[in-house]
N, C-alpha and C positions, 0 to 999 in steps of 0.2 A: 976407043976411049970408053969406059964404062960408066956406065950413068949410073947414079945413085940415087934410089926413090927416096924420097923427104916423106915421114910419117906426120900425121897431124896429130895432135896432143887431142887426149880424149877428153878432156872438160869442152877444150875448143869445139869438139864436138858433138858434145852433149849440150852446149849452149847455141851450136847451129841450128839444130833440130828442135831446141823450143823454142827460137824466133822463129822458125819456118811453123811449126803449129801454131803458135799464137797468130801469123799473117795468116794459116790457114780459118783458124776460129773468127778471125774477124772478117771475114772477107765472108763468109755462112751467116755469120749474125747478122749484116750489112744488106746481104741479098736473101735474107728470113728464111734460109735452109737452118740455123738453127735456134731454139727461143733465146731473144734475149730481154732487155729493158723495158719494152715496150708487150713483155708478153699478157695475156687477163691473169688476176692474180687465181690461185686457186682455191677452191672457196674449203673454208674451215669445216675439221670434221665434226658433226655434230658431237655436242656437249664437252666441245673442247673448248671452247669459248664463250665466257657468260656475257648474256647478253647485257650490252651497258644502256643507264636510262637515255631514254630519249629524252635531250633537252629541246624545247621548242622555240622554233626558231623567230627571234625579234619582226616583228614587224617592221616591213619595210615604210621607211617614215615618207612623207609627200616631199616632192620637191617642190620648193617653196620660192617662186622665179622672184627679180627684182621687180620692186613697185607693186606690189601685191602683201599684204598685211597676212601675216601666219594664223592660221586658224589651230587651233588648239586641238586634237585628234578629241572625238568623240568619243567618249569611254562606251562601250557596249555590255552593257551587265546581263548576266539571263536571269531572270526571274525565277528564283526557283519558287516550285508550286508547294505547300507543307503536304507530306506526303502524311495518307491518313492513318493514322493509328488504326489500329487493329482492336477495336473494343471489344474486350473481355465480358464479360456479362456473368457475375457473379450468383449464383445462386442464392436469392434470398433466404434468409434462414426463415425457413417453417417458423409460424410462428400456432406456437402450444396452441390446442385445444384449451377453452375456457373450462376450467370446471364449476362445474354445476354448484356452486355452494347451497348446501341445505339450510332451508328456511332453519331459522330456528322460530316453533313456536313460543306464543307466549306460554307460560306457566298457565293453567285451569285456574280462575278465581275460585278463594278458599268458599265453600257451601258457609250459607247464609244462615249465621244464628239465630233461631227465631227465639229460643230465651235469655240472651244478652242484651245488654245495654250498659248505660253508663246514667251516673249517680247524679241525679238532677239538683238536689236539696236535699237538707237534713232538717225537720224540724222537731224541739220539745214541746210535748206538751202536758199540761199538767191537769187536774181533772179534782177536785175537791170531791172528798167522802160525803155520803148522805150521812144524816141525823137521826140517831136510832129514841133522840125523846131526853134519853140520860142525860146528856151534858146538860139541856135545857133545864132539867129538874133540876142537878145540883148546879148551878150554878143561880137560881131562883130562891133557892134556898142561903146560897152563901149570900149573894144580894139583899135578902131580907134581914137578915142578922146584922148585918152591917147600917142598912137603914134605918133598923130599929134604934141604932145606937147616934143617933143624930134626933136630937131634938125631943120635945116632949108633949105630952097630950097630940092633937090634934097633926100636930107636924110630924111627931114620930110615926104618928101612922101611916102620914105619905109617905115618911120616906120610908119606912121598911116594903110600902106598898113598889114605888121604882125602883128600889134596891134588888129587890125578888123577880122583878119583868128587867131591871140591867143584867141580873146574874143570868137567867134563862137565858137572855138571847146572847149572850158572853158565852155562856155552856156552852150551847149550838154552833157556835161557831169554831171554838173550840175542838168539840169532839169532832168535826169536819175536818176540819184543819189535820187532824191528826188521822182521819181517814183517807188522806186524797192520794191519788197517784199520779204516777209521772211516767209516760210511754216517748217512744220516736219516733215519727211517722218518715220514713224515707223516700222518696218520691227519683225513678227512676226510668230515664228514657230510654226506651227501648230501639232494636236496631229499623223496626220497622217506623217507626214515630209516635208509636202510643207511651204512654204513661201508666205507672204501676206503683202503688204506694204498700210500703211494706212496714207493717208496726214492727216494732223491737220494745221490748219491756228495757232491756239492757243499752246502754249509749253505746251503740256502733260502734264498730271499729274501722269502717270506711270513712271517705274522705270523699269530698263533693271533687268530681272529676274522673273518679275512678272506676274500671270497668268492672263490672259482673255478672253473674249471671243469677238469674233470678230461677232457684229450683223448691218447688211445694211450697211457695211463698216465703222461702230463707233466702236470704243472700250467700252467694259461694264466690268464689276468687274462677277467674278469668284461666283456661290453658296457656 
């Protein structure tokens, strides 16, 4: 009788073979023939992975048992020290050389006038004429004429006698009268302190206060 080989379907056999691997991989992984879950991770290639901030990690807080009052954690500050400036140190600005300012002198006093001065007084004066005889005569004479004509005998002769001695001394005075002058003595202080009196026939034309100078005994106006 002929036997007839029976063929297996090839998925069936395709899915023999990856249970039989898969029991094979797990049975390797299990006895560490090959890595598995449990293998070190492999460490990253540098600057493939940026590194992340460290967060820091909470303090672990006290256990705090029963019947025992919780103390409140001590805060621990650090003191920071002020850290020192760095003092700059500024160049003082130079200070300017003083200049020398020049004296200023005073001005030379003006040279001392020794014939100036100033005008102390003015005074007039007046001066009566001498008697040259004449007026006394005619006037002796008109006096007597006159006297003559008062009274008679005895009295006409006195009076033409005081008539004759009133006309003379009337003449006299008269012709005097008519001779006299009249000058101005001006009297001026000088720079040193003395005094100097200056005639003028003519009434000055200064004024008391005013300065002059006194040249050949005339007065002249001040520069």
């Amino acid at each position: 009788m002929d036997t007839k080989s029976s063929r297996i379907h090839p998925l069936i056999a395709v899915a023999a073979v990856s249970v039989t691997l898969a029991s094979l991989a797990a049975v390797a992984v299990l006895t560490g023939l090959l890595p598995g879950g449990h293998a070190e991770p492999t460490p990253p290639t540098q600057g493939a992975v940026a590194e992340a901030p460290t967060t820091p990690a909470a303090p672990d807080m006290p256990v705090v048992s029963e019947g025992m009052t919780a103390t409140a954690p001590t805060e621990v500050r650090a003191v920071q020290h002020p850290q020192a400036k760095d003092t700059v140190t500024k160049n003082a600005p130079a200070t300017p050389a003083k200049q020398t300012a020049a004296v200023a002198l005073p001005p030379p006093p003006p040279p001392v006038c020794g014939n100036c001065g100033m005008i102390e007084s003015i005074r007039q004066v007046t001066q009566k004429g001498s008697g040259s005889g004449l007026g006394a005569v005619a006037g002796g004479v008109l006096g007597g004429v006159l006297g003559h004509q008062v009274g008679s005998g005895r009295g006409n002769d006195l009076a033409t006698v005081v008539g004759a001695v009133g006309g003379a001394v009337a003449g006299n005075e008269v012709e005097k009268s008519q001779r006299k002058t009249v000058h101005y003595e001006i009297w001026v202080l000088m720079h040193d302190g003395s005094r100097q009196m200056i005639s003028s026939k003519e009434a000055p034309v200064w004024r008391e206060g005013e300065r002059v100078k006194v040249i050949d005994g005339a007065l002249a106006a001040t520069d």
